[in-house]
Each structure stands twice: as C-alpha cells, then as structure tokens.
C-alpha positions as a printed Julia matrix, in Angstrom:
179×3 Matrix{Float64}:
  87.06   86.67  75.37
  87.63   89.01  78.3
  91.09   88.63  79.15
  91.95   92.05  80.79
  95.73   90.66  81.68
  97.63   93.71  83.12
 101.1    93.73  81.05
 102.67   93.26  84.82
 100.91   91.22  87.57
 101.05   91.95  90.78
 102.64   90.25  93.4
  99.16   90.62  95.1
  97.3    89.07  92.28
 100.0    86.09  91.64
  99.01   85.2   95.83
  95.68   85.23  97.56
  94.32   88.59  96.49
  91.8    90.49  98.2
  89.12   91.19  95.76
  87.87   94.52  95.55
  85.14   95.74  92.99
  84.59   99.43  93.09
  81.47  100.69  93.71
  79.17  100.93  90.71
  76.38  102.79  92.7
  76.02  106.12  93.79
  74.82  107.17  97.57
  71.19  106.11  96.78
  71.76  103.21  95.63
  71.86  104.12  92.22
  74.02  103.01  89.19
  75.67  106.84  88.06
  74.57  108.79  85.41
  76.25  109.57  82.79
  75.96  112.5   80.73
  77.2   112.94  76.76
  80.75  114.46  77.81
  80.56  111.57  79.98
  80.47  108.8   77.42
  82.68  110.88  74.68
  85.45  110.79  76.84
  84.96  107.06  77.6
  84.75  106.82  73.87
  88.12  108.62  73.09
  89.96  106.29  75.92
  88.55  102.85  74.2
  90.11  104.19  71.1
  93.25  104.66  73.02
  93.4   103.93  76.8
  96.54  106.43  76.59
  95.47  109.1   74.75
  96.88  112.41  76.5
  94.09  114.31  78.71
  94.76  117.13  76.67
  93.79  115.74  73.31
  90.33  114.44  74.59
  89.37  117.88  76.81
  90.28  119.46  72.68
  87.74  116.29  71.56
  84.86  116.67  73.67
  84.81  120.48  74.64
  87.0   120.21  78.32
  90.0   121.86  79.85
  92.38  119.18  80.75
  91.43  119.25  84.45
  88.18  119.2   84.06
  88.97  115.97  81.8
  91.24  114.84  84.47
  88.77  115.0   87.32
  85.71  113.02  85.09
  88.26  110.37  84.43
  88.85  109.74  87.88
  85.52  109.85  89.12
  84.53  107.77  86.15
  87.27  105.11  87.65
  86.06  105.78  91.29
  82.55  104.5   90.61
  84.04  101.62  88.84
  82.19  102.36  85.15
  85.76  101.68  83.76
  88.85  100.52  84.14
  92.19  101.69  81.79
  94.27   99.0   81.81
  97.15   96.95  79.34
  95.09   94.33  77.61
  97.83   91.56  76.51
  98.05   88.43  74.63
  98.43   85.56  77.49
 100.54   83.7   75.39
 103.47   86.2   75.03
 103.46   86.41  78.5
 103.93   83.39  79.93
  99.88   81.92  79.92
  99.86   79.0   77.27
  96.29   77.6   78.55
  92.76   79.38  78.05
  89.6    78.37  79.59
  86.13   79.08  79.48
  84.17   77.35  82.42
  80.9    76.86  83.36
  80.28   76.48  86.64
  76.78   75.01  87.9
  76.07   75.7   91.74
  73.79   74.51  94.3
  72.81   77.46  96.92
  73.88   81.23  96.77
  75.57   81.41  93.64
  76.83   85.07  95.03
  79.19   83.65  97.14
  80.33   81.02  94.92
  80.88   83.85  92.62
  82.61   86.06  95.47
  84.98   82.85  95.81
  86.11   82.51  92.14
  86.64   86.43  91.31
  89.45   86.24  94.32
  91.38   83.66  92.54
  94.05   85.45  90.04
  93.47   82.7   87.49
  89.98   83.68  87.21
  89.89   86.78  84.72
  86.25   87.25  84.15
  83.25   86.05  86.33
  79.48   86.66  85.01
  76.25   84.7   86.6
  74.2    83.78  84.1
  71.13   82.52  82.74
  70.59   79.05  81.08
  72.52   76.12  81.24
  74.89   77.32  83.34
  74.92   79.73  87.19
  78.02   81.16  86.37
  80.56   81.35  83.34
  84.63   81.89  84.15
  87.17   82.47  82.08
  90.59   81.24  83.35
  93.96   82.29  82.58
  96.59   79.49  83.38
 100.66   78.91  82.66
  99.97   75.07  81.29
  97.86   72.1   81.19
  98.66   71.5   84.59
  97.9    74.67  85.97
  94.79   74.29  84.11
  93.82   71.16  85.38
  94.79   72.28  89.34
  92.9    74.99  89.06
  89.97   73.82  88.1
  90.11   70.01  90.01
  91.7    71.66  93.06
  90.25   74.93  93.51
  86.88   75.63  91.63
  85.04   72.65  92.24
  86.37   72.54  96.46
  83.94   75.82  96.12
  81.51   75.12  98.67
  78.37   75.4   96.42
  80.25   74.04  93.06
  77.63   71.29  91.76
  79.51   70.99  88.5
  82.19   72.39  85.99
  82.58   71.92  82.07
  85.07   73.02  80.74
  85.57   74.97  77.17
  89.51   75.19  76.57
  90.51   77.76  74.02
  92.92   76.74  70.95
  92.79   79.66  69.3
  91.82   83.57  69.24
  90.17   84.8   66.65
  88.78   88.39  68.04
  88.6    90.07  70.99
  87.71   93.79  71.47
  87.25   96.39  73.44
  85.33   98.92  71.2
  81.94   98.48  71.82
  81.52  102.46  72.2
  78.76  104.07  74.31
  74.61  104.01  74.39
C-alpha cells in the first residue's frame, strides 16, 4: 500500500487541488544522477524522515550545509518526498481502495485527471489487465462509493473500474533503501 497521508491535509488537497509533480528530469531531459553521498543520505532519511541534518552530514562524510543543500535539491527534482506517513484509520479514513481502472484513449490524461483528486493517493499506469491502478483514501462506504461511481468512471476515457477494497493492513513500508 502507498498511502503517503500527510498527518494534516490541506485545505488545498480536501478541495480541487492543483496537481503538481516536480520535475524528475534534469535540463536535458534527463532523469538526475545520483552519486553514493547521494543515496546515503536518502538512506539515513528512510530510516528516519527527521533525523537532524547534522547527524547524517556525521553519517555520510558532509557538513550540515552541504547536507542541507543535497536535501533540497534532492526534493527539487522530485527523487523524494519527506513526509508524515499515517494510519488512515486514526485519522478519520475508515475505507481503503485499490482500483483498477481500464481506459479507452490516452490513458495520460485519464491519469492526469485522477492524481488531481485528493482521494486518489497513488496513481501508476500499468501493464496487464489493467491501464492504470489507484489507490483511494475515503472517510466511509459512501465516500467510497461517490468517488468511484461519481467521479472516476465520469473520466472521459474511463472504460471500466474494479474495485479491490482493503479490510485489513498487514505491511506497508518505506525502506526499500537505494541501488
């Protein structure tokens, strides 16, 4: 499961957000590079997303700063994101989905259309049976069901939906480490 709730959404996210990706390429076109100081730092901030700067510049061989700056630019070109990973339940969501969405046409801008809805936490085109597979995030059953009968399948370019409703967690985590 992907669920990257923020411990506090935003009044922008709970209305019609704007969705903005950062950029994940470089001038040319490129996806960045990153180097071994690069990757230990990501490292050290999967083990804890709050660990102080100075403690990983000490880890991986960095003043603060220079710690400081890499984490930002890391951020910039969107190769992470820190963020408070909660459990919906305990903060109001009762209902999980997974969805898979089949489309007809561009299955980009079906895509685009889902990642701006707030209920939609995690948006991946795929191959196999289906274009595209969405997690949702919802209050209730009937937030659920609106969502998905109201809103994903108006899509223009929505053929179908199935849907895969969670009943219960059994692991999610965030420490896949580096390559």
């Amino acid at each position: 499961m992907h669920s990257d709730l923020v411990a506090s959404r935003s009044a922008e996210q709970k209305g019609s957000r704007e969705h903005r990706e950062p950029s994940r390429e470089t001038r040319n076109g490129s996806s960045p590079q990153l180097d071994a100081v690069s990757l230990a730092i990501i490292e050290q901030l999967q083990e804890d997303g709050r660990r102080p700067y100075a403690a990983i510049g000490k880890a991986v061989g960095l003043s603060e700063a220079a710690v400081r700056q890499r984490v930002q630019k890391l951020l910039d070109q969107g190769v992470m994101q820190i963020v408070a990973v909660t459990d919906p339940l305990t903060v109001g969501f009762r209902r999980q989905a997974m969805v898979g969405v089949n489309v007809e046409g561009d299955v980009e801008s079906v895509a685009d259309a889902l990642s701006a809805m707030s209920e939609c936490e995690y948006v991946v085109m795929t191959a196999g049976s289906f274009d595209l597979m969405v997690e949702i995030v919802c209050e209730d059953d009937d937030h659920l069901l609106e969502v998905i009968n109201k809103r994903i399948r108006a899509v223009p370019g929505v053929r179908s939906t199935e849907s895969f409703v969670y009943l219960k967690l059994k692991k999610q985590t965030y420490m896949w480490g580096t390559r």
